[in-house]
N, C-alpha and C positions, 0 to 999 in steps of 0.2 A: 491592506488586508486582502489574502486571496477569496476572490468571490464564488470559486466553483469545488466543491468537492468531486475527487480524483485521485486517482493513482495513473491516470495516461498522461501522455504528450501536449493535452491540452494544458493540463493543472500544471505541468512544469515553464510551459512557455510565461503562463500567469507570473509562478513565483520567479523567474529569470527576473522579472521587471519590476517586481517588489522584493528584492531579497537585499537589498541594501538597509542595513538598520537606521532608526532616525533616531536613536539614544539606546542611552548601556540600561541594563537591566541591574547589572554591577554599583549604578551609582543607587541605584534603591534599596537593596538586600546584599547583607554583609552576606557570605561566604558560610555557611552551616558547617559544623566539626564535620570532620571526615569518618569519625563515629555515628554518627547522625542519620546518614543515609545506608546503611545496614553493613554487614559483614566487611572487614577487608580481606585481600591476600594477594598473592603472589600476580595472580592474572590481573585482578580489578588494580593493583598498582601499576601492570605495564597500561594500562588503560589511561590511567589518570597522566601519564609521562611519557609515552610513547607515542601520539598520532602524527601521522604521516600526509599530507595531502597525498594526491592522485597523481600528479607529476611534481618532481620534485626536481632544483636544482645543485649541481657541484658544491658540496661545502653545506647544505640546509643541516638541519639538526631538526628532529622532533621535537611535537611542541605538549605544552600540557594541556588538559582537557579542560583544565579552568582559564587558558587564554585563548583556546576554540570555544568556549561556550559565550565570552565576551565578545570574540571577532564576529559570532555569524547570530549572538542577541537572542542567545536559548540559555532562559530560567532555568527550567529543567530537565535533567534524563534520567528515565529508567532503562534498564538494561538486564535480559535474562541470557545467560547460556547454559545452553545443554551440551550434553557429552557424554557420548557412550549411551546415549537412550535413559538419561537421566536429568535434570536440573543439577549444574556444576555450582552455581552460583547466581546471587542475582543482588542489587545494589539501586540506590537511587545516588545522583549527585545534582547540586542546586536547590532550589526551591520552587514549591511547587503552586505559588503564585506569588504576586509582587503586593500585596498588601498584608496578609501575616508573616511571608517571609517563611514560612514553615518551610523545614527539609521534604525534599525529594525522598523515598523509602521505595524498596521492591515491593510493596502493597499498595502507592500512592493510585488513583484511579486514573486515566488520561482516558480523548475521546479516540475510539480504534479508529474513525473514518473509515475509509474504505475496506479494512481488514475487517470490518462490519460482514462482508460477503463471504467470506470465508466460513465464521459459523453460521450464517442461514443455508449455506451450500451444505454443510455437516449434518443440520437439521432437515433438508429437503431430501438428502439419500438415506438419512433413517427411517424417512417416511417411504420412500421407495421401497426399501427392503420390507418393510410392515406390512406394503399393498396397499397402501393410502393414495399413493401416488405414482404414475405411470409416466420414468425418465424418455418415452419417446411417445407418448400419447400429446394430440393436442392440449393445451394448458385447458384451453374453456369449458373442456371435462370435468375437471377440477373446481372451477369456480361457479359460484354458486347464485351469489346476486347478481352481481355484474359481469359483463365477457367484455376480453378483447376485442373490438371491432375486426371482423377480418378486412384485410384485402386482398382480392380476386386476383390481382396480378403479383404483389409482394408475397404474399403468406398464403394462397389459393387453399392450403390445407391446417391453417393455422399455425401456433409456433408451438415448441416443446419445452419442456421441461432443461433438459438437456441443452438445449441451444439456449436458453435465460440465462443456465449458471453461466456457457463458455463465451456469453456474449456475440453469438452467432444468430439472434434470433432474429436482427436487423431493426428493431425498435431503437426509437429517439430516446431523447433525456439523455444527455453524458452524464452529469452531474446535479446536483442541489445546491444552489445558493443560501446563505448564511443570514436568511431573511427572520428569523425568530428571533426574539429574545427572549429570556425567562417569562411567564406572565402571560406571554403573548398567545391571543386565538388561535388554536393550530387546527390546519386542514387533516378530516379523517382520510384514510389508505383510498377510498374511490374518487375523493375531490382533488387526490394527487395525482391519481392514475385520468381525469377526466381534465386536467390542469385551470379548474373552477375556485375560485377565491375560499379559503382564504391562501390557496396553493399558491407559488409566484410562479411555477416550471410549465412550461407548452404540456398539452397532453401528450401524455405516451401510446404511441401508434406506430406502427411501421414506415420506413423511412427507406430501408435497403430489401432487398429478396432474401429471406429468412432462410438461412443456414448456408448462406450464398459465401461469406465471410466475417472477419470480426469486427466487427466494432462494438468499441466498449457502451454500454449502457445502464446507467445505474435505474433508469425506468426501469427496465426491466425484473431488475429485483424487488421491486414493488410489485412488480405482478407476483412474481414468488411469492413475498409477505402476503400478498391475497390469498393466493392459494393456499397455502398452509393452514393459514387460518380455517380458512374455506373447509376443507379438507376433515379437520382434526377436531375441530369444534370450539381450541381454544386459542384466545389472544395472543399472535405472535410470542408477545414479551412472555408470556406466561408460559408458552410452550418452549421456549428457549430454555428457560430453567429447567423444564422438565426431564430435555430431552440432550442436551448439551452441558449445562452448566454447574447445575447443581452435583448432577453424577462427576464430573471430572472438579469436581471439589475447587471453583473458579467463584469462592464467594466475592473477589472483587468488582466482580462481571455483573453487567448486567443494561440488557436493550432497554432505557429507562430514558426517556428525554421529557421532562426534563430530571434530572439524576434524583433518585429516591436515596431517604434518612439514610441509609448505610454507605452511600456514595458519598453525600456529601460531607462524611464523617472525615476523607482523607483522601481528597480530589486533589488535579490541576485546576488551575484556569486558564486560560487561552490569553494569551499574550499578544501585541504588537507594538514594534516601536520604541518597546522600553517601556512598553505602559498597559497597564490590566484595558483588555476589548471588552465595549459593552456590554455589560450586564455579566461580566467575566467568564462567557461562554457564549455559544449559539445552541440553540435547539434546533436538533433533526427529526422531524418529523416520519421522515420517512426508514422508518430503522433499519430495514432487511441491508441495505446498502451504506447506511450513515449514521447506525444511531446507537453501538456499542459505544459501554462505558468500561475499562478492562485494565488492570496493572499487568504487568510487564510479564512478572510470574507467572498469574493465570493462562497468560497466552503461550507460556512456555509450557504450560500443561495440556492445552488443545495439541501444540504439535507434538508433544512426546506423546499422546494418543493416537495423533494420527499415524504417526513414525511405528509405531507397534502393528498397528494394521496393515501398514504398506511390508510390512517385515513378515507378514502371514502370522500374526499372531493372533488368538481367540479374545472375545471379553471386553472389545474395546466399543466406541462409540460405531464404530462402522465396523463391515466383516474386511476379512483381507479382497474377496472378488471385487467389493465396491471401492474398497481404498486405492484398488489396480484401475478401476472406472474412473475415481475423482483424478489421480494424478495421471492420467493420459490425455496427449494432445488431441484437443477437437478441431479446433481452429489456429493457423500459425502456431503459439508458443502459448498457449490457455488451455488450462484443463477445466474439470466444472469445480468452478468457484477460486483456480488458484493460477497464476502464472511457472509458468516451465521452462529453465533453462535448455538451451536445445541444447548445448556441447557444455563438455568438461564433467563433473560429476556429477551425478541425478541429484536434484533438488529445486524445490518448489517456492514460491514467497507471495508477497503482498504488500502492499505498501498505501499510505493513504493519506488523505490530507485535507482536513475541516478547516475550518477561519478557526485560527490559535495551536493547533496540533496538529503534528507528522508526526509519522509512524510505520514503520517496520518491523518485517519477519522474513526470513530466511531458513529453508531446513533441509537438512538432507534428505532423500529418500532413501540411500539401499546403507546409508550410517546414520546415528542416532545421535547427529549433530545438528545446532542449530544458534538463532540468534535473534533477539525482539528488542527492538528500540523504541521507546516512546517518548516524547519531547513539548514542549505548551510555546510554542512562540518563536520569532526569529528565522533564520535559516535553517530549521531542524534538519531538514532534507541532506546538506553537505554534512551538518556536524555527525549525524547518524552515518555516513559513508565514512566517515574517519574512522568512528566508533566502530564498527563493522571491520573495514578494510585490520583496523589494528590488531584486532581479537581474533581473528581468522588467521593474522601473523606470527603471533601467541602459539596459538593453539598449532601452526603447523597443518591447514587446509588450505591446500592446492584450490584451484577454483569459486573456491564459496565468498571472495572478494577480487578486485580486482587486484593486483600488487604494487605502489609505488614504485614509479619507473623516471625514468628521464625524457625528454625528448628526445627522439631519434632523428637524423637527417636522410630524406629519403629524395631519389633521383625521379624528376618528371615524369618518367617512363613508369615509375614506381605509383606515383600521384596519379596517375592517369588513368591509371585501372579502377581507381576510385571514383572518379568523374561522371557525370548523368546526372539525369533525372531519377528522383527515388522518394517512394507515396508511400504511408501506412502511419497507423496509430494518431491520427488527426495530424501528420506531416505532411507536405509537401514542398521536397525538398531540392534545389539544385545545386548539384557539390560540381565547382571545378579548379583544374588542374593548372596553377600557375608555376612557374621556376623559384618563387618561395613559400609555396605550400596549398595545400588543398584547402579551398575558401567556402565554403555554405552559407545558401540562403535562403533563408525560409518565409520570405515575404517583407524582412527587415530594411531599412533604406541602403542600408552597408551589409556586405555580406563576412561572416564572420569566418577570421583563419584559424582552420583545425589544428589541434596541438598531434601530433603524429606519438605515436609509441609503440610503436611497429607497423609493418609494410601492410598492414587488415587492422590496426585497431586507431581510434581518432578520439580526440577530447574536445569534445565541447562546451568554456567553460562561461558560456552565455547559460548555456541551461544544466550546467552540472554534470553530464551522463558523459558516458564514454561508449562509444559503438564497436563491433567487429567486423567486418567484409567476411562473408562465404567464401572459402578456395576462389571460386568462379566468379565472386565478384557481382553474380546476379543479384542481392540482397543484402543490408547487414542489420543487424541486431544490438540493441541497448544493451550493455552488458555489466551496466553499475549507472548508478544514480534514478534509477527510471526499471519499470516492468520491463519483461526481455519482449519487447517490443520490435516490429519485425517492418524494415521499410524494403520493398520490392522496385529493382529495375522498373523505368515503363519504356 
């Protein structure tokens, strides 16, 4: 089981090392009609019949999505696309835990993990716009019982609003450990922020020089969740509904740990192994970052409201000035609350991953295109990149996947401009250039050889992602399997 909630380069180094199944899911729960998990047509069948790995060899053939969902040990998926700034369709296949066996449905609930930050970020610029909340004022304004400790050298002026969402604020805590069970004593928001029992996580404090650079931090959205509260008067969960959920009609939704009567009416459970995980979920205490409950649909409806805004349209959750705020880069390749591809066509995503569920989103910004994966178990992480990569194939979008390719053969000269030392996103990495292929290593005993697919782009299928080289070779970028996550020359 992975032990860190994530969506960076930490959580995937985890699941490289546990992504091998220890049993089928398949020997447990027969196969649900294919009526069962909602609509078909023309798309949701190249789905079910057409995925493609990432590199693929002479002669492969695509496979079905019911002998990917066996190979990588994922019960279930939901799956929504948009198109054209509308919901095109949306589908569950599998089951959506291994003791009833019940179908997977585009309503089923799954945990969002880390796409958890995405609507607190939604929630924290409506407060902005209101006057509630000041995007470049110290947070400690904001909060009411407890402050941030400063430090006189790291944060000499405290940290912002602005720098929480883009993960620039240089605070600790990457992640949350899957330390709850249903039942279990949960620490309240300051015993999390103070890392005092019943919390298991260090406290949240400054770590790096605040707005200095990125590093991901899911503390930090807990000081959000403070704030907010702080601020507004009322209980995160409660102002979530008010002010995101309920209005964009996401009655799946909902910051609830552990999941109230209406969730558990048509939930996942979290999987490993081939076998229902303790207590058939974890509880996240900490919500701003980890504690959305959400089907597939509803999240298809956050981004075609975001997509409307970022379009200049009236009436939405945020205006278009601030929707132009949330999707612009702060730091590297993060906006507030969202990652941002730097090249090919404008669009934003998230992605995340609790003990039992991974989960994805992808959308356009300047098209009204998009994509939401959610999955209870296994290797969700590759089976979602298939799902993804195929449907982007489908549909005939350039960029919004990576494209199955072959390996290419490329001359030492070629390899070598790859070569260096290269740090970012909890990496560090050194890639070099042998006469059969560019090798990386990232601390492992053996250094592992890149699968090549072009003279700038490399597969790495220890951790799943594929990177890109800049022209210049100064930097490259995660550009599938992983946030566009940015490693720099040193």
């Amino acid at each position: 089981m992975r032990r860190i909630q994530s969506s960076s380069l930490q959580g995937l180094l985890i699941a490289a090392v546990l992504s091998a199944p220890a049993a089928a899911w398949a020997d447990t729960c027969p196969a649900p009609t294919e009526a069962a998990g909602g609509p078909s047509n023309g798309h949701t069948h190249y789905v079910q019949t057409k995925l493609l790995p990432p590199v693929i060899k002479p002669g492969d053939k695509p496979s079905t999505l019911v002998d990917e969902m066996r190979r990588y040990d994922v019960p279930g998926i939901s799956v929504a696309v948009i198109h054209n700034g509308k919901i095109a369709w949306a589908r569950g296949w599998g089951v959506r835990d291994l003791t009833s066996c019940a179908p997977v449905t585009p309503d089923t609930a799954f945990q969002a993990a880390s796409i958890s930050k995405v609507v607190t970020a939604v929630m924290a610029l409506r407060l902005v716009e209101q006057g509630k909340l000041g995007l470049d004022q110290d947070i400690n304004q904001s909060l009411r019982g407890w402050q941030l400790p400063k430090d006189p050298k790291l944060a000499p002026h405290g940290v912002t609003l602005r720098q929480l969402l883009s993960h620039s604020a240089g605070l600790g805590v990457h992640g949350f450990s899957p330390d709850f069970q249903p039942g279990a004593t949960l620490p309240t928001t300051v015993q999390i922020l103070d890392g005092v029992p019943p919390s298991q996580n260090p406290p949240v404090r400054s770590i790096l020089p605040a707005g200095g650079q990125f590093a991901y931090s899911g503390g930090g959205y807990v000081v959000t969740q403070l704030a907010l509260s702080d601020v507004s008067g009322v209980p995160f969960a409660e102002l979530a509904q008010h002010e995101v959920l309920e209005p964009l009609g996401m009655a799946r939704s909902a910051f609830s740990m552990p999941p109230s009567p209406a969730i558990l009416a048509d939930m996942a459970f979290g999987s490993a192994g081939g076998k229902p995980m303790p207590g058939n979920y974890a509880v996240y205490p900490e919500l701003a970052p980890a504690g959305l409950w959400t089907s597939a649909t509803d999240l298809a409806r956050l981004l075609v409201d975001m997509q409307a805004s970022a379009a200049g349209k009236q009436g939405h959750r945020l205006t278009p000035a601030m929707a132009h705020r949330m999707l612009t880069p702060v730091k590297d390749n993060w906006g507030l609350g969202v990652a941002l591809y730097p090249e090919g066509p404008a669009r934003f995503m998230h992605d995340g991953v609790n003990a039992g569920f991974d989960s994805f989103m992808v959308a356009g910004i300047d098209k009204g295109d998009g994509i939401v994966a959610l999955t209870n178990g296994g290797d969700g992480r590759r089976l979602m990149a298939d799902v993804v990569r195929a449907i982007a194939t489908d549909y005939g979008w350039p960029g919004m996947s990576v494209p199955a390719t072959q390996e290419k053969t490329l001359t030492l000269a070629q390899l070598s401009k790859a070569a260096g030392h290269f740090v970012g996103g909890g990496l560090d990495v050194m890639l070099e250039a042998r006469p059969e292929g560019l090798f990386a290593n990232a601390g492992a005993p053996v250094a592992e050889r890149l699968i090549a697919l072009s003279p700038r782009r490399f597969r790495s299928e220890a951790l799943g992602v594929t990177v890109e080289f800049a022209p210049d070779f100064s930097s490259c970028t995660m550009i599938e399997g992983a946030p566009p996550m940015k490693l720099v020359r040193k």
